[in-house]
VEXLUM-987765 format. One record per residue (C-alpha): x negated, y negated, z; chain; residue number from 1. Coordinates in steps of 0.05 Angstrom, whole numbers, padded with zeros to 5 digits. Example, Ala and Ser with C-alpha at 12.3 -4.5 7.8 and 13.67 -1.06 7.14 Angstrom:
<node xx="-00246" yy="00090" zz="00156" unit="A" pos="1"/>
<node xx="-00273" yy="00021" zz="00143" unit="A" pos="2"/>
//
This chain:
<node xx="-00369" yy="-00826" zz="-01164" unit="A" pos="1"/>
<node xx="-00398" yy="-00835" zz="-01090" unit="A" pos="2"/>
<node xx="-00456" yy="-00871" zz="-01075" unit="A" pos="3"/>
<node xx="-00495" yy="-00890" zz="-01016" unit="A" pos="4"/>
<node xx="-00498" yy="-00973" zz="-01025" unit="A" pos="5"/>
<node xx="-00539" yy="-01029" zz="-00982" unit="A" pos="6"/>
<node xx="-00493" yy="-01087" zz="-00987" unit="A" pos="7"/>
<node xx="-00541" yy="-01129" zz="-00945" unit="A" pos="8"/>
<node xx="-00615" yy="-01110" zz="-00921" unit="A" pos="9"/>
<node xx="-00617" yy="-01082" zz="-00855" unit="A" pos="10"/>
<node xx="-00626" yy="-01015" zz="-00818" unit="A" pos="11"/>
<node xx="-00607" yy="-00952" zz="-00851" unit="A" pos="12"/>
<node xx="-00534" yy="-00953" zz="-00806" unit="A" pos="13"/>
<node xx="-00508" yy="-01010" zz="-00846" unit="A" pos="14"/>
<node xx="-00510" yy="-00964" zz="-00904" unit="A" pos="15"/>
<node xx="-00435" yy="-00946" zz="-00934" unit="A" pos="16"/>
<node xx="-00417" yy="-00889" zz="-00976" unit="A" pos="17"/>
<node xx="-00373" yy="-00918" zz="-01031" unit="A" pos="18"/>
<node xx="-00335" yy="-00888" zz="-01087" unit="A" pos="19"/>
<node xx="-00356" yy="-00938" zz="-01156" unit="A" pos="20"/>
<node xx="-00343" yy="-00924" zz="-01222" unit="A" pos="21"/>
<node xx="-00386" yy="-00872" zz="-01267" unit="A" pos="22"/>
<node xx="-00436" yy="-00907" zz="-01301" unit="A" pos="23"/>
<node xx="-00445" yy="-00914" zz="-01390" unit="A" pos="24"/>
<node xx="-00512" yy="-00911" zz="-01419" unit="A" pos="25"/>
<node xx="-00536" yy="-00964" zz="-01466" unit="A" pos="26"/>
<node xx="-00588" yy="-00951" zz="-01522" unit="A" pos="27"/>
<node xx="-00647" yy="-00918" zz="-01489" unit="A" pos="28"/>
<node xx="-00613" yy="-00892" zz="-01427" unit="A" pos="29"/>
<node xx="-00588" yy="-00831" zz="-01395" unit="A" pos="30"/>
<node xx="-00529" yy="-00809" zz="-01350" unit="A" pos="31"/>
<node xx="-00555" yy="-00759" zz="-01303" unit="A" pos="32"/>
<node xx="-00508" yy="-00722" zz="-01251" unit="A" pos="33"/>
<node xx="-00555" yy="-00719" zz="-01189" unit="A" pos="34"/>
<node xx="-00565" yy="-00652" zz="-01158" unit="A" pos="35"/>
<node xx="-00624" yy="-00668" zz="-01111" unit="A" pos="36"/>
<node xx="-00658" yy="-00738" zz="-01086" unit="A" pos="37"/>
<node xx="-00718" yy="-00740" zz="-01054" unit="A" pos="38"/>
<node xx="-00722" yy="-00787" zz="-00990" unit="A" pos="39"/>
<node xx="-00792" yy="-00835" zz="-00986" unit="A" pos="40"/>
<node xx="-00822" yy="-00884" zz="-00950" unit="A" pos="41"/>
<node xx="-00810" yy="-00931" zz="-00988" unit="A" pos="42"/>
<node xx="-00730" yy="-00922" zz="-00986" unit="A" pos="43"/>
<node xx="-00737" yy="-00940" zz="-00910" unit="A" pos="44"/>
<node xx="-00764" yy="-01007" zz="-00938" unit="A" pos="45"/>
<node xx="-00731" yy="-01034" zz="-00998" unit="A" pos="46"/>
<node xx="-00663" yy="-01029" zz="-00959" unit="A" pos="47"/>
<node xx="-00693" yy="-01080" zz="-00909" unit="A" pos="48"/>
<node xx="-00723" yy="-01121" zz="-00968" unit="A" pos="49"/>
<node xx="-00790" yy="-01103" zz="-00940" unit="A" pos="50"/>
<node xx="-00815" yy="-01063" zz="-01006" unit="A" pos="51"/>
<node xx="-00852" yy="-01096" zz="-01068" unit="A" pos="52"/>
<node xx="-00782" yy="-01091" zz="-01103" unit="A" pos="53"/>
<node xx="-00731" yy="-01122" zz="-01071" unit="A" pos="54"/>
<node xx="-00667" yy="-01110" zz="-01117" unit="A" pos="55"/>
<node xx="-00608" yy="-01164" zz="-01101" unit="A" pos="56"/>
<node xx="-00551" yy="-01119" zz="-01056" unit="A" pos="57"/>
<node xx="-00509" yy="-01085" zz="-01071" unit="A" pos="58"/>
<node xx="-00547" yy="-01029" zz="-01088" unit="A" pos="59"/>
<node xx="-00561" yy="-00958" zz="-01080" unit="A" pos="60"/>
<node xx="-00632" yy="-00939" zz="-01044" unit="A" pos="61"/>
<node xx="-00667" yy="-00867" zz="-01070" unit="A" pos="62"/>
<node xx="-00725" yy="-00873" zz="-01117" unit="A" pos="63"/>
<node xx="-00737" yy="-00796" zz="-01141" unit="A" pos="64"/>
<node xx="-00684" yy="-00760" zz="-01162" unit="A" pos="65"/>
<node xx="-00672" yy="-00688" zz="-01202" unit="A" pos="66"/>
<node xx="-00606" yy="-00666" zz="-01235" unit="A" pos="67"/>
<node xx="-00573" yy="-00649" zz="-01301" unit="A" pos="68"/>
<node xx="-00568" yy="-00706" zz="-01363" unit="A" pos="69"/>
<node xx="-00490" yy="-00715" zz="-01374" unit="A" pos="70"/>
<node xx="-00490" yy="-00773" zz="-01428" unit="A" pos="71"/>
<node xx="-00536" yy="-00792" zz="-01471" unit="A" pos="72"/>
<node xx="-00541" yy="-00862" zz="-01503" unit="A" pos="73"/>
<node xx="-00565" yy="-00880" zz="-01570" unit="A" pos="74"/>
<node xx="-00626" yy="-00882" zz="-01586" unit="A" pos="75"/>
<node xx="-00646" yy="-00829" zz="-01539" unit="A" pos="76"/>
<node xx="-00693" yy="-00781" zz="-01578" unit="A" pos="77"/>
<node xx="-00731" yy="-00728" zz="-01522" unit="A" pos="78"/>
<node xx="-00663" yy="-00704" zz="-01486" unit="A" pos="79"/>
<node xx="-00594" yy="-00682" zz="-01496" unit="A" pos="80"/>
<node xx="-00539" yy="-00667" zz="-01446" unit="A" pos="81"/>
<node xx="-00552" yy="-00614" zz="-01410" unit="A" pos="82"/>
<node xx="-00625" yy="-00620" zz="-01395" unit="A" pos="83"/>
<node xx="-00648" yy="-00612" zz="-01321" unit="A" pos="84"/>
<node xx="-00687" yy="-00667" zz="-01308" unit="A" pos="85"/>
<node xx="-00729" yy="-00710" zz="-01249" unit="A" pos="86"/>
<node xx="-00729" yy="-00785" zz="-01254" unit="A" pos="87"/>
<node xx="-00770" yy="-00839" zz="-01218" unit="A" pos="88"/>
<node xx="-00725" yy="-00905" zz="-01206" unit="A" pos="89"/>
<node xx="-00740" yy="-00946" zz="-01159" unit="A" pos="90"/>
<node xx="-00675" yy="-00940" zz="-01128" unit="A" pos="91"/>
<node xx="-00605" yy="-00919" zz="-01148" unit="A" pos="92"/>
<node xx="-00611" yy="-00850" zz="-01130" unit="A" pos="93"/>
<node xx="-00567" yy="-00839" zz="-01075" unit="A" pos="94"/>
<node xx="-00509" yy="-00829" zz="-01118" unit="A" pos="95"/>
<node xx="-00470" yy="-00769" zz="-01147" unit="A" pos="96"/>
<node xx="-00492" yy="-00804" zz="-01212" unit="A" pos="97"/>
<node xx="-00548" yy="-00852" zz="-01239" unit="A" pos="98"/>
<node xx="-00568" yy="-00889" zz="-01309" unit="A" pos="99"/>
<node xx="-00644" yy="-00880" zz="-01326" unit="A" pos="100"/>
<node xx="-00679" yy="-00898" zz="-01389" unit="A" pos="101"/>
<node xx="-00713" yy="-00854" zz="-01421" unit="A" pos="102"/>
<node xx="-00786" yy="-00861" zz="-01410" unit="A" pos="103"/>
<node xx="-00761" yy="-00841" zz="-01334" unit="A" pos="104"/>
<node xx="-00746" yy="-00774" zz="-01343" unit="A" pos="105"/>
<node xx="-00798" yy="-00710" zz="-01336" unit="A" pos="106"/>
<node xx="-00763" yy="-00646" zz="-01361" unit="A" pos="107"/>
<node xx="-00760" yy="-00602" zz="-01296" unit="A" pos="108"/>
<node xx="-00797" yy="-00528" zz="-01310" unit="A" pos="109"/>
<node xx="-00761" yy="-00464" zz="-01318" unit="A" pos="110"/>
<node xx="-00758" yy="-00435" zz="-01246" unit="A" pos="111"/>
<node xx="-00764" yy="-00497" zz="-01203" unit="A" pos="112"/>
<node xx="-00707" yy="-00511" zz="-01172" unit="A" pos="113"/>
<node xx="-00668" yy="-00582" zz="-01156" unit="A" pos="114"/>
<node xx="-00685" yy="-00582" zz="-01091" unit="A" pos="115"/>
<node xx="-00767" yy="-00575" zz="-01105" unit="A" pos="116"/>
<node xx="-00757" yy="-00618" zz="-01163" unit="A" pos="117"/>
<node xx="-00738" yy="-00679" zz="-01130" unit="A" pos="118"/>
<node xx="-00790" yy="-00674" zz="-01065" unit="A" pos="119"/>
<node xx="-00846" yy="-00659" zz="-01123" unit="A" pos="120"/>
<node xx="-00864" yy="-00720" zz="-01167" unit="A" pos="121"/>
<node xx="-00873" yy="-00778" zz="-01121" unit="A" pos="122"/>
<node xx="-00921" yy="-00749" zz="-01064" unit="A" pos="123"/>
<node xx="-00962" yy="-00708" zz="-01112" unit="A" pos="124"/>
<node xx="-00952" yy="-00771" zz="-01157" unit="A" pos="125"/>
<node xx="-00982" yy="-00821" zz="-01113" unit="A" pos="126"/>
<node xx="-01035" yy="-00760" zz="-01075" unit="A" pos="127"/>
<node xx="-01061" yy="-00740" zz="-01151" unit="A" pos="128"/>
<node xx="-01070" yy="-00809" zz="-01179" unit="A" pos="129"/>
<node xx="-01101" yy="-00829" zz="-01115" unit="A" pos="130"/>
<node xx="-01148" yy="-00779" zz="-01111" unit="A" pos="131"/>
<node xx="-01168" yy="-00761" zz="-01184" unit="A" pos="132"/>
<node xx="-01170" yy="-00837" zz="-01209" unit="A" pos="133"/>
<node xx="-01177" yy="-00883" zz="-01153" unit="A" pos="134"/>
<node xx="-01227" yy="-00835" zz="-01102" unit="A" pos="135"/>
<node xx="-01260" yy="-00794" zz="-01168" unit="A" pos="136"/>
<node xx="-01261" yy="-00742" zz="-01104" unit="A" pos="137"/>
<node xx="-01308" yy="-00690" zz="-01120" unit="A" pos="138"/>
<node xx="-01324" yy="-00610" zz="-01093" unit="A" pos="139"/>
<node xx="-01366" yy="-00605" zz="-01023" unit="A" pos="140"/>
<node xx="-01343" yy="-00684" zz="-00996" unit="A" pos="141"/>
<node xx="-01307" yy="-00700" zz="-00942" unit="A" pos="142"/>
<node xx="-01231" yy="-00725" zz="-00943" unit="A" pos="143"/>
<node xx="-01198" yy="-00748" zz="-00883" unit="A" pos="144"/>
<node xx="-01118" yy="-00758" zz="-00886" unit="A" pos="145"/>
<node xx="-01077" yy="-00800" zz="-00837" unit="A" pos="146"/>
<node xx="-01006" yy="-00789" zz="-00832" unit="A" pos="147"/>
<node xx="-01020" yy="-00721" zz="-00854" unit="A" pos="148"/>
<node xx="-00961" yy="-00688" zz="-00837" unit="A" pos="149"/>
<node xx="-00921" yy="-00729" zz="-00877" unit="A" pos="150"/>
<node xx="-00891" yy="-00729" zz="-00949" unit="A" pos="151"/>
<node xx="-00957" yy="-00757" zz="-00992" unit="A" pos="152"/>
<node xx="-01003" yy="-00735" zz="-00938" unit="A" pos="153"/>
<node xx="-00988" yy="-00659" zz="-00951" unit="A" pos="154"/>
<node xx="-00992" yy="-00670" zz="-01008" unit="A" pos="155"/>
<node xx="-01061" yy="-00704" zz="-01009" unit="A" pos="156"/>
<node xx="-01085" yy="-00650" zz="-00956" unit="A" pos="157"/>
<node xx="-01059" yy="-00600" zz="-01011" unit="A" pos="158"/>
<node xx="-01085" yy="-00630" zz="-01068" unit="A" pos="159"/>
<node xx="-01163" yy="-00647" zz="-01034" unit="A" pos="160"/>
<node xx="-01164" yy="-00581" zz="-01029" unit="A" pos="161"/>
<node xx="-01150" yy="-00563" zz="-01095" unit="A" pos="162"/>
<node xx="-01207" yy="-00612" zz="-01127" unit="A" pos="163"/>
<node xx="-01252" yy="-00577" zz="-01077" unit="A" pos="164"/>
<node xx="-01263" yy="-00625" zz="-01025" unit="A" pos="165"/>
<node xx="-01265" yy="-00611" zz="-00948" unit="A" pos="166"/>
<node xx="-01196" yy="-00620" zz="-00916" unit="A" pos="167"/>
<node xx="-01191" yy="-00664" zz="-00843" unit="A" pos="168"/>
<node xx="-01117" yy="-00679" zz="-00823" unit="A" pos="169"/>
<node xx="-01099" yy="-00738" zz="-00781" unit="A" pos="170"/>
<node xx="-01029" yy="-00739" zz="-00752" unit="A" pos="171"/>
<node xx="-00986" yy="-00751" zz="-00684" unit="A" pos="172"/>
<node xx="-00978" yy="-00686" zz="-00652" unit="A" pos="173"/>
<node xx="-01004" yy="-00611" zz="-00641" unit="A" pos="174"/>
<node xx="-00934" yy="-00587" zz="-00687" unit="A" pos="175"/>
<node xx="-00954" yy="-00634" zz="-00740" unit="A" pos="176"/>
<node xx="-01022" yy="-00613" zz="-00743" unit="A" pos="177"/>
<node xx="-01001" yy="-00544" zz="-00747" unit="A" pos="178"/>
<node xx="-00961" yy="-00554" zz="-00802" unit="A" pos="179"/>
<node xx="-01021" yy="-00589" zz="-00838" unit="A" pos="180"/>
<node xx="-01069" yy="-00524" zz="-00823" unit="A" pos="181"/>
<node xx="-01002" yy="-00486" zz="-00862" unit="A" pos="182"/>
<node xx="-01025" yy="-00524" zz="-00921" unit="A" pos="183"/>
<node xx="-01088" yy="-00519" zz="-00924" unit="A" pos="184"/>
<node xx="-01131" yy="-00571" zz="-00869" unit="A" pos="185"/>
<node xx="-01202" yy="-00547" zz="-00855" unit="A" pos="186"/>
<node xx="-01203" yy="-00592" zz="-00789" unit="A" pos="187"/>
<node xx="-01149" yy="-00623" zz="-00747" unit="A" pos="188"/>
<node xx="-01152" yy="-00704" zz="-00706" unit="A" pos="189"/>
<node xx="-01089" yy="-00711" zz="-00666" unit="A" pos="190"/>
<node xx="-01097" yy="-00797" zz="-00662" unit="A" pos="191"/>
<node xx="-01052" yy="-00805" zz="-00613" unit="A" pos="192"/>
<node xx="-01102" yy="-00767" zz="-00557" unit="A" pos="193"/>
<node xx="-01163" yy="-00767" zz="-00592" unit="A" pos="194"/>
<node xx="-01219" yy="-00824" zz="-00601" unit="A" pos="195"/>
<node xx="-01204" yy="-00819" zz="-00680" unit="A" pos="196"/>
<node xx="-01272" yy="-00859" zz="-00707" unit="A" pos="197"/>
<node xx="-01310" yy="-00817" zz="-00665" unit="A" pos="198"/>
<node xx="-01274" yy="-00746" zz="-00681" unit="A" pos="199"/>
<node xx="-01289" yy="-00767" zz="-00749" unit="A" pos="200"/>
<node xx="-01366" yy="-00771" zz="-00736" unit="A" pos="201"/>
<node xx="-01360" yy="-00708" zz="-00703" unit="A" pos="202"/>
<node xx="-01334" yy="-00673" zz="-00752" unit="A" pos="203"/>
<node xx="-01370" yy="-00703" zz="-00810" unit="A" pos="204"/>
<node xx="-01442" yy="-00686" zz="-00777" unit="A" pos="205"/>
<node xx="-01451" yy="-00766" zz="-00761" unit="A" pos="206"/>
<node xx="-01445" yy="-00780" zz="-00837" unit="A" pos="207"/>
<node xx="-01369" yy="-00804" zz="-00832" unit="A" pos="208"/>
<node xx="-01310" yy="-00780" zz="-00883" unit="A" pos="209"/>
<node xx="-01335" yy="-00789" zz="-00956" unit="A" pos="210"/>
<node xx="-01267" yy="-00812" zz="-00973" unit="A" pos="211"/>
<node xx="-01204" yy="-00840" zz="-00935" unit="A" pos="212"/>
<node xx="-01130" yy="-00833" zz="-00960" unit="A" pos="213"/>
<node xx="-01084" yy="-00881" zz="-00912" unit="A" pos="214"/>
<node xx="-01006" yy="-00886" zz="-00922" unit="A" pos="215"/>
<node xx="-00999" yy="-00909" zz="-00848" unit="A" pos="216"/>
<node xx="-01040" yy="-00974" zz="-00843" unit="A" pos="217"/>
<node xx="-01031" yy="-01005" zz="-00768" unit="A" pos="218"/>
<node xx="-01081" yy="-00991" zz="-00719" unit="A" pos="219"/>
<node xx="-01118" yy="-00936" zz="-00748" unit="A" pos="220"/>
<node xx="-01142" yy="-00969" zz="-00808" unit="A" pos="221"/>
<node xx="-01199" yy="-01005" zz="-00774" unit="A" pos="222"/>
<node xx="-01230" yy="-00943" zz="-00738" unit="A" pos="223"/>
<node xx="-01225" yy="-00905" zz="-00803" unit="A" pos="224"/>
<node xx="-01263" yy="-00943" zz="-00842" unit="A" pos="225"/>
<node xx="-01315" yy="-00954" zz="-00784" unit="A" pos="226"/>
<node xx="-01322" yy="-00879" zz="-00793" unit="A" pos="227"/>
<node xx="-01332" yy="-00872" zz="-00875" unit="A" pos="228"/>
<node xx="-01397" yy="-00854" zz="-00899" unit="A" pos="229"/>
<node xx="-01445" yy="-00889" zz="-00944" unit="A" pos="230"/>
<node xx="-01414" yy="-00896" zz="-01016" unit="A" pos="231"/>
<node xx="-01340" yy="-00881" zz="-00986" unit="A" pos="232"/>
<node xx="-01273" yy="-00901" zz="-01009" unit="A" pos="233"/>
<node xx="-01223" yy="-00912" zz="-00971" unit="A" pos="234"/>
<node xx="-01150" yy="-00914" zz="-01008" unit="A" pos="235"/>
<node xx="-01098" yy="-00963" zz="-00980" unit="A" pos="236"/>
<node xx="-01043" yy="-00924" zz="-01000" unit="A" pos="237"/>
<node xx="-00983" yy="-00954" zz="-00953" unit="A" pos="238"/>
<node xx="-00976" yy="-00984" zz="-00881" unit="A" pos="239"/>
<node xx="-00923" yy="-00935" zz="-00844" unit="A" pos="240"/>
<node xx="-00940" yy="-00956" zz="-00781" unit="A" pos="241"/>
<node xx="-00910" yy="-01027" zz="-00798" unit="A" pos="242"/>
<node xx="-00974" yy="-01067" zz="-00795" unit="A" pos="243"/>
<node xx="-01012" yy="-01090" zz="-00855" unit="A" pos="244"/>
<node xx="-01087" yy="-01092" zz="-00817" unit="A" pos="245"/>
<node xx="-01141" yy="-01144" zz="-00827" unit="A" pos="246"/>
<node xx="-01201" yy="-01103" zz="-00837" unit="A" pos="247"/>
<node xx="-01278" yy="-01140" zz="-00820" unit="A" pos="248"/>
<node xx="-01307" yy="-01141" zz="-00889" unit="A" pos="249"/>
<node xx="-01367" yy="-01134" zz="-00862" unit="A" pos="250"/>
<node xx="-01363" yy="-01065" zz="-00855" unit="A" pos="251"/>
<node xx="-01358" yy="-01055" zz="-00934" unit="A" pos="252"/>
<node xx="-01427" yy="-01083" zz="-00941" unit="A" pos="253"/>
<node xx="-01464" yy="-01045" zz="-00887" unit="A" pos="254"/>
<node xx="-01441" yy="-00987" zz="-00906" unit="A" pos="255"/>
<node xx="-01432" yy="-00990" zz="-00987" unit="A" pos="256"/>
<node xx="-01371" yy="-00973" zz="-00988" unit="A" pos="257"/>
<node xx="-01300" yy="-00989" zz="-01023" unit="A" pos="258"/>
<node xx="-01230" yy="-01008" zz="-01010" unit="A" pos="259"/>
<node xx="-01188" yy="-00993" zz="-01062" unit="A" pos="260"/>
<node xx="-01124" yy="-01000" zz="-01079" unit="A" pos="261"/>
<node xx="-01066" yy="-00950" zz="-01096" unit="A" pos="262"/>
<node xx="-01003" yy="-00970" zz="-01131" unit="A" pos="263"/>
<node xx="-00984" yy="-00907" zz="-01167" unit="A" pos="264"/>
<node xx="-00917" yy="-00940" zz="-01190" unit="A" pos="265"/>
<node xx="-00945" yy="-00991" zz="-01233" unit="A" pos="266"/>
<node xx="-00996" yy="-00949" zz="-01247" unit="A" pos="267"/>
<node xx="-00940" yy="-00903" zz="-01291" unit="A" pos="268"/>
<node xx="-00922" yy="-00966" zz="-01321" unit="A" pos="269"/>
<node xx="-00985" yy="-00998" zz="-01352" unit="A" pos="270"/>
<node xx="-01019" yy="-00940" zz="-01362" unit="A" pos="271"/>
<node xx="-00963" yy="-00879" zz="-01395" unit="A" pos="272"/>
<node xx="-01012" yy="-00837" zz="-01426" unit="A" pos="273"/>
<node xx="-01053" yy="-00824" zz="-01373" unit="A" pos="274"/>
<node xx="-00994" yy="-00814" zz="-01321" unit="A" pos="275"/>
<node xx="-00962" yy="-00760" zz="-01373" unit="A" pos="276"/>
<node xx="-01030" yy="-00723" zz="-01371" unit="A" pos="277"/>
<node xx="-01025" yy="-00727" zz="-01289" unit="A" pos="278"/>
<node xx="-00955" yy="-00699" zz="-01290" unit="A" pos="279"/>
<node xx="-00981" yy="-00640" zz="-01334" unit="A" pos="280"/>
<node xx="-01036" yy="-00627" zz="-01301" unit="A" pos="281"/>
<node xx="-00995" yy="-00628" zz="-01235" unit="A" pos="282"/>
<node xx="-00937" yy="-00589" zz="-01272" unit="A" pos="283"/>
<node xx="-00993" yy="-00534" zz="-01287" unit="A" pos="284"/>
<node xx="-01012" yy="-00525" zz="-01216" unit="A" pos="285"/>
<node xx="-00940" yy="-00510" zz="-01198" unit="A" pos="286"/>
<node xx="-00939" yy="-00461" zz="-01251" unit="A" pos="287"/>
<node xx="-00997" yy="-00424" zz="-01227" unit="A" pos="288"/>
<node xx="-00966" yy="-00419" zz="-01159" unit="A" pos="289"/>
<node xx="-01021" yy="-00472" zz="-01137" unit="A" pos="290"/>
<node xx="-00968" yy="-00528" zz="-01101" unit="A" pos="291"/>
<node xx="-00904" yy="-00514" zz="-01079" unit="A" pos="292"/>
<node xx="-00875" yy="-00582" zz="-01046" unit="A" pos="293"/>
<node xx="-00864" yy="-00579" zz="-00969" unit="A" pos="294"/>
<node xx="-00786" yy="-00591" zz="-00959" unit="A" pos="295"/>
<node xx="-00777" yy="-00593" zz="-00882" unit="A" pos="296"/>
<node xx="-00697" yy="-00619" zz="-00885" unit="A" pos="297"/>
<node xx="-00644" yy="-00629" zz="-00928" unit="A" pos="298"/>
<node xx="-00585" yy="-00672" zz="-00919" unit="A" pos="299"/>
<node xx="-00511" yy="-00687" zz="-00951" unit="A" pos="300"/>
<node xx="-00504" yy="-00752" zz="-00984" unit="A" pos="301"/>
<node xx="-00457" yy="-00780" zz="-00924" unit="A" pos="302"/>
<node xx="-00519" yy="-00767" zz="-00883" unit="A" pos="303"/>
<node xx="-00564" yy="-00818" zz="-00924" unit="A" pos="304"/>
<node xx="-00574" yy="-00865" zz="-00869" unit="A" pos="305"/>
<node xx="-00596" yy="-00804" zz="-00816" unit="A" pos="306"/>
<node xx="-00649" yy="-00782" zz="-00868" unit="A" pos="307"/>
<node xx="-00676" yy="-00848" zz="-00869" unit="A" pos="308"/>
<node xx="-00677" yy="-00857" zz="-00785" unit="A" pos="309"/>
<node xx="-00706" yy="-00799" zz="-00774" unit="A" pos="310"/>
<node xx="-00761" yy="-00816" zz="-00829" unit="A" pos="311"/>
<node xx="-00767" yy="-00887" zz="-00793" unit="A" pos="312"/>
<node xx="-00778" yy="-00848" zz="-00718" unit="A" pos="313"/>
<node xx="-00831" yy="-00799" zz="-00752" unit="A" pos="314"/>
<node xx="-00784" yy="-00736" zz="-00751" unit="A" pos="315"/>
<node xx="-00794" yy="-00706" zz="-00820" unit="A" pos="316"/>
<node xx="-00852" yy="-00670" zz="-00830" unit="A" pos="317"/>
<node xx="-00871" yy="-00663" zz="-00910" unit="A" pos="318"/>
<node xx="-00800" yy="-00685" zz="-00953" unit="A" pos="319"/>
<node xx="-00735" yy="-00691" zz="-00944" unit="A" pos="320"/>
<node xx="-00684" yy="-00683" zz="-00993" unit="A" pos="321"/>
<node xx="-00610" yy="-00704" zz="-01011" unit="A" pos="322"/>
<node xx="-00564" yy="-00641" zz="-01030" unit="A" pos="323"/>
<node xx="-00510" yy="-00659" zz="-01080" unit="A" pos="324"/>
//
């Protein structure tokens, strides 16, 4: 089979497409031939070792894949061959084939196809959890969304909407924006013009966003939060723009609000149940015509590492996806 492989960490150039040998499932595990593999943040990272997993090279980067099972091992009990199929890896998944264990695998619904399949479960993942759990966002408040444009901020602009809650988009430019107001944005901040703590006030009436979903981190943390309102929560959710920021804690206590944390990976780990009865509530949306995931690009395999530069210079708007 081929596979996209980081021998060493580095920039997405050093990648190499390879050709290794097919992998064997042992007890527990899966053979899936990959038709589709989503492309996320977080690929961008763990091939410089900058993620919270750093798997020893070599190894293959791509986190979300969906495709059809072609060996089963023993011990397998919810799928045969044949099944279409999404898994969340980690990594691995820029290959023709990958091993996953079972408890990986989310049957893909009749009608969805591969490539919508592999852009859907991590950005509505992370969004949901984040939103639902972490936020408890409810109808009439106010959510502001940096890096909207991108793949879990559509999703979270799509998703706020859903649970009822008024919609303002923060991104880089007037097409991004636009895009965002495609999916469903009651108000628009371009950041990289506009004073974005006090667009924020303006927007909110002088109360300040009820809550804050932030996958980019950098220099827009700080205002952000200076612009919540009283009982707000903002969600670290990722740091994009490189920079992990050191917020004044201060500002927690004048204004009563919270920080908190969003790690929906482990969060599908320790806590299975609850993920399962994310995944069909999300699953149910889709059905109802509710979400549709916002592929922008697709790329070849061989074209792996361009996927991942033009994610790292801010080109993709929504997902992009790996055709196989």
């Amino acid at each position: 089979m081929k596979a996209i492989v980081c021998d060493s960490y580095g920039p997405p150039q050093n990648l190499k497409l390879l050709d290794l040998p097919d992998p064997e499932p042992a007890r527990g595990q899966v053979v899936v031939d990959v038709k589709a593999a989503g492309v996320n943040f977080p690929d961008t990272l763990i091939i410089q070792g900058k993620y919270q997993f750093k798997p020893p090279p070599p190894f293959s980067p791509g986190g979300e894949i969906a495709g059809v099972i072609r060996k089963v091992g023993e011990g397998v009990s919810r799928f045969r061959e044949g099944d279409r199929v999404i898994a969340i890896l980690g990594w691995g998944g820029f290959a023709e084939q990958v091993l996953a264990d079972e408890h990986q695998l989310v049957p893909i619904p009749d009608g969805m196809d591969f490539a919508d399949a592999a852009a859907f479960l991590f950005a509505y993942g992370t969004s949901h959890y984040a939103l639902k759990d972490r936020a408890t966002i409810k109808p009439g408040e106010s959510l502001l969304v940096l890096g909207a444009a991108g793949g879990v901020g559509i999703a979270a602009v799509e998703l706020g909407k859903l649970m009822g809650a008024r919609v303002i988009a923060a991104a880089s430019s007037a097409e991004k924006l636009a895009f965002c107001r495609e999916h469903g944005a009651d108000e628009v901040i371009n950041y990289s013009e506009e004073n974005l703590k006090d667009r924020i006030r303006a927007l909110t009436g002088g109360e300040g966003a009820d809550v804050v979903y932030d996958p980019v981190g950098g220099p827009y943390s700080e205002p952000a939060i200076r612009a919540t309102a009283w009982y707000g929560r903002y969600l670290v959710v990722g740091f994009a723009a490189g920079e992990i920021p050191k917020i004044p804690l201060n500002l927690t206590l004048l204004k009563s609000c919270s920080i908190t944390g969003v790690f929906w990976g482990a969060f599908t780990a320790r806590d299975p149940q609850r993920n399962a009865e994310h995944f069909a509530e999300l699953m149910g949306w889709w059905r109802e015509g509710k979400l549709k995931p916002a592929v922008s690009a697709t790329y070849p395999l061989a074209r792996v590492p361009d996927a991942l530069q033009d994610m790292l210079d801010r080109k993709v708007k929504g997902k992009a996806v790996i055709t196989i």
